[in-house]
N, C-alpha and C positions, 0 to 999 in steps of 0.2 A: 504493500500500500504506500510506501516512502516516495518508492518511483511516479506515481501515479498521483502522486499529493501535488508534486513537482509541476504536471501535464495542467491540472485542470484548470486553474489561472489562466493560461496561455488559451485554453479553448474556449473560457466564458469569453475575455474581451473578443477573440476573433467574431465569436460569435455575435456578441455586442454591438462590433464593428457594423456588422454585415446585416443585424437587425436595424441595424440606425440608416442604414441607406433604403431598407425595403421600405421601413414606416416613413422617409424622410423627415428624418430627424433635425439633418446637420444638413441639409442643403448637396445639391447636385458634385459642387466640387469638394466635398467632404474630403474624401482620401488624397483629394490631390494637396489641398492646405495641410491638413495632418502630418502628410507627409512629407513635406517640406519644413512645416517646424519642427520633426525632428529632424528631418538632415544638417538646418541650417542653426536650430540651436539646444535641443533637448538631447541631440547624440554626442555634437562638441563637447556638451560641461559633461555628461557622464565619462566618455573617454578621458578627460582633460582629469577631472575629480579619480577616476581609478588610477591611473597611470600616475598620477602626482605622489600618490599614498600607497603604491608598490614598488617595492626595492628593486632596483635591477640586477641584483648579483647572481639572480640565480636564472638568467637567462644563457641557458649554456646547457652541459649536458647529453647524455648519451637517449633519456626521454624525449628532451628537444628534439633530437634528431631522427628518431622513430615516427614520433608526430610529422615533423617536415614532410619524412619522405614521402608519407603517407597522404600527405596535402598535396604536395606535387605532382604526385604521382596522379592522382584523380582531377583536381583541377587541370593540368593540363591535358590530360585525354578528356575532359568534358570539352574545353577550350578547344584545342587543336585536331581534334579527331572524333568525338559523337556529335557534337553540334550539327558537323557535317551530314551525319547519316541523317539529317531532319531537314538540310536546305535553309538551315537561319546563314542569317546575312555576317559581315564578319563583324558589325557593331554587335550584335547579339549575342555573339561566344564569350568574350569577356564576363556577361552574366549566367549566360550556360555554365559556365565553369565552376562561378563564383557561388553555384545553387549546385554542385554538386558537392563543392570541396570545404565550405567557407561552414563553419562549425557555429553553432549559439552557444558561444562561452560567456554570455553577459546572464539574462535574465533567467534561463533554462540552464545554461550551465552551472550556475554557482549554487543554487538548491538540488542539484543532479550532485556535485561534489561533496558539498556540505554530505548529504544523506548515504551516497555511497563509495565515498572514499573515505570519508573524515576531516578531510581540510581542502584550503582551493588552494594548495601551494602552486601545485602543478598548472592547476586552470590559470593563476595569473601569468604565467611562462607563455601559455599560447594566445594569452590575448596579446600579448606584447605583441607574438610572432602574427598574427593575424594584424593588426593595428597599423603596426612601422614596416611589416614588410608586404604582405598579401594584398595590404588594401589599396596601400597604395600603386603597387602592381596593377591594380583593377582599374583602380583611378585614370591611371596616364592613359588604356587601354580605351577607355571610355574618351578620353579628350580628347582623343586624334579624331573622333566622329567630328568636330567642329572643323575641323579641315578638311576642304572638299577632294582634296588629294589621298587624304588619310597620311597624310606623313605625319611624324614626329616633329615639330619644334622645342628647338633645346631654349627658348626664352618661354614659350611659355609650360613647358615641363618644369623649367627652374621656378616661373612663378605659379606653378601649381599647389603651395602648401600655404601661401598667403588669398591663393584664389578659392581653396576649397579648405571647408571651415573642419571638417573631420579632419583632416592630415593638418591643420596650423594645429588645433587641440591637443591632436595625439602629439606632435612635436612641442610642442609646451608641454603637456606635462610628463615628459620623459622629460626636460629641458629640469623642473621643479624637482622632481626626485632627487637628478643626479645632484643637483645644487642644495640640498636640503631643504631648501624653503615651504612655511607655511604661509598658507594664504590666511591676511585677517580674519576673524571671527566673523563677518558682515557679510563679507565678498563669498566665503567658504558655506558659509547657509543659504545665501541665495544663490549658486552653480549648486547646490544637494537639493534644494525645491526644482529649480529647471531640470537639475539631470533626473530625479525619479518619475518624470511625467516622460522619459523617452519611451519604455519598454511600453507603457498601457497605449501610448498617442500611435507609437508604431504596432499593435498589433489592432485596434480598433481601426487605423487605416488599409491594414491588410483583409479585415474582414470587411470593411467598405466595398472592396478594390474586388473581393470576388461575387460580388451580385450582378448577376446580367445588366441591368441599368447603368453598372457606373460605367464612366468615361474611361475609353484604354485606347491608345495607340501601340499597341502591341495586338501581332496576331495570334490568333488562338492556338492552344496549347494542345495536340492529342495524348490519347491517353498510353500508347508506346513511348513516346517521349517523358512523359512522366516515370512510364515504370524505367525510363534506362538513367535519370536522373536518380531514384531512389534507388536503385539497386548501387550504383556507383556510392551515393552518400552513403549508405546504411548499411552493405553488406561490401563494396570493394575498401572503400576508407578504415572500416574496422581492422578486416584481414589486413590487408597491407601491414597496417600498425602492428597489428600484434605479429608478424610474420617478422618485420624489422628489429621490432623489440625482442624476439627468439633470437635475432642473425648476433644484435648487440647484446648477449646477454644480462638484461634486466633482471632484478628481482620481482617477487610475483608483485609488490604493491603497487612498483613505479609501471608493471605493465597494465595491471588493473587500472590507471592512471592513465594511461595512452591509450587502450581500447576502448575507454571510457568515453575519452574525450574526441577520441575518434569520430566515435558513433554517435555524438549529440545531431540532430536536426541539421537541416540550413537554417541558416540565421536569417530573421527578418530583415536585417541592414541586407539584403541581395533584396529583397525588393524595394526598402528605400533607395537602395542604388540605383534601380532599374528606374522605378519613379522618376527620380529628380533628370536622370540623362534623356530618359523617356525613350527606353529599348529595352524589349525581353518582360514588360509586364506580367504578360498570362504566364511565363515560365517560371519569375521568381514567385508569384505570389501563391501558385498553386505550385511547385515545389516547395515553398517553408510550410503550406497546410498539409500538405501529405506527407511529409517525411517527420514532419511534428507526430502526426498520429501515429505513424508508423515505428515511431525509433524504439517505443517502448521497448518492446520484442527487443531489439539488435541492442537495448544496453543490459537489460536479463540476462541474456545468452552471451554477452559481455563478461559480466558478471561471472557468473555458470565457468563460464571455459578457464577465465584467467583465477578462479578460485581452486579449481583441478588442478591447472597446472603448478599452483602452490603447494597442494597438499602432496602433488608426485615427488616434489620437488626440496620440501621440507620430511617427508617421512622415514624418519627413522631404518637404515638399513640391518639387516638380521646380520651377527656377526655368526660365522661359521663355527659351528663345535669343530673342538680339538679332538682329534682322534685317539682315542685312549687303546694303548697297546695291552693284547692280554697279557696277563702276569703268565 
């Protein structure tokens, strides 16, 4: 019931969300406002507020690295290679990817850890790694859509972390940790009221965003494409991890920790993402609802297997009787 205590929060606002556009609640561009105030400032102060009050030193590691590969490995075959088999355009892949591989380590991961690990040591490790390195990967991926060539520009790549308010956040507050700094008592309560209205504003916008009525520039999602998204998040992201974690051998807690974290959801920031660029709607927002409902299962049997593999691995071996010679 720990796991499941965790889910249903995330299901009532979607739910919320998506009754509030049937009854019209919130008016026609509901998810598209919503969604914008968190990209533009309910997700900055939570990245900016976590990252400030998490130590960097334990960003490192042989877990790190099992986790990476296990990002990489799925993000870039969603990216570079299933996107394909659907005919999305090359603005799209970037969130294709990003809805296979990109993990809810914020609102769903830390009640996911808290309940079945014990602590969010490890979870603060991959938000870092999701934050400073993934997203901004996404990022750049996404702004070359503003040029009609699709090239790269290195001026405005350079001024991409002053133009996009997630990446100045997260680079502030990595900037606050490493320096120590607290922020006043004033400034520090009002970014904690703005950042706990990210998680409710972005999944009320996500269940807006999937009622037939609402607004989408995105084309619709089939339901093959869906299952080859969940199958990549939920069952290739898991394996990988714990295959990596075997190659480096972990012990069972820090792989319990990596399968774990594996196997969370797509994050709803893949559909704020897709939102705000406005590419890939139907695929983020109905990938973060079915891999949501679905991950239950894939962190059980998370669970299940990296618990076995402790108890093989911790049990006491039989020592051999001595051979007693007859007299």
């Amino acid at each position: 019931m720990s796991l499941v205590s965790a889910f249903v929060p995330i299901w009532i606002l979607t739910a919320v969300g998506y009754a509030s556009c049937r009854w019209g609640l919130l008016g026609e561009a509901a998810a598209s406002v919503l969604g914008r105030f968190v990209f533009q400032l309910a997700m900055p102060a939570a990245l900016f507020l976590a990252l400030a009050r998490m130590p960097l030193s334990g960003f490192a590691g042989r877990s790190l690295l099992a986790f990476g590969v296990s990002t990489v490995a799925v993000v870039g075959f969603g990216w570079g290679g299933a996107s394909r088999l659907f005919g999305r355009e090359p603005g799209e892949r970037p969130i294709w990817g990003m809805a296979a591989g990109y993990v809810n380590s914020a609102n769903l991961g830390i009640p996911i850890a808290t309940q079945v690990l014990g602590d969010v040591s490890f979870l603060a490790v991959v938000v870092l790694l999701q934050v400073l390195v993934v997203a901004p990967v996404i990022v750049v991926a996404l702004d070359r859509r503003s040029d009609p060539a699709g090239r790269v520009r290195v001026r405005r790549v350079a001024s991409l972390p002053v133009r996009n308010p997630v990446i100045l956040a997260s680079l502030l507050g990595v900037a606050c940790s490493a320096a120590g700094l607290r922020l006043p008592a004033a400034a520090a309560a009002s970014l904690t009221l703005l950042a706990g209205a990210a998680a409710p504003a972005a999944l009320v916008a996500l269940g807006a965003s999937l009622h037939p009525a609402a607004p989408s520039r995105a084309e619709p999602t089939g339901p093959g494409e869906l299952a080859a998204i969940s199958a990549l998040k939920l069952v290739a992201q898991p394996v990988i991890a714990y295959a990596a974690g075997l190659a480096l051998h972990l012990s069972a807690p820090q792989l319990l920790a990596v399968v774990v974290c594996a196997g969370l959801p797509t994050a709803q920031n893949t559909f704020i993402f897709a939102q705000e660029y406005g590419v890939g709607e139907a695929v983020a927002n109905r990938a973060v609802v079915v891999t949501t409902t679905l991950s239950l299962a894939t962190l059980a049997a998370a669970r299940v297997a990296t618990a076995r593999r402790g108890t093989a691995s911790t049990a006491p071996r039989r020592r051999p009787r001595p051979c007693r010679r007859p007299l």
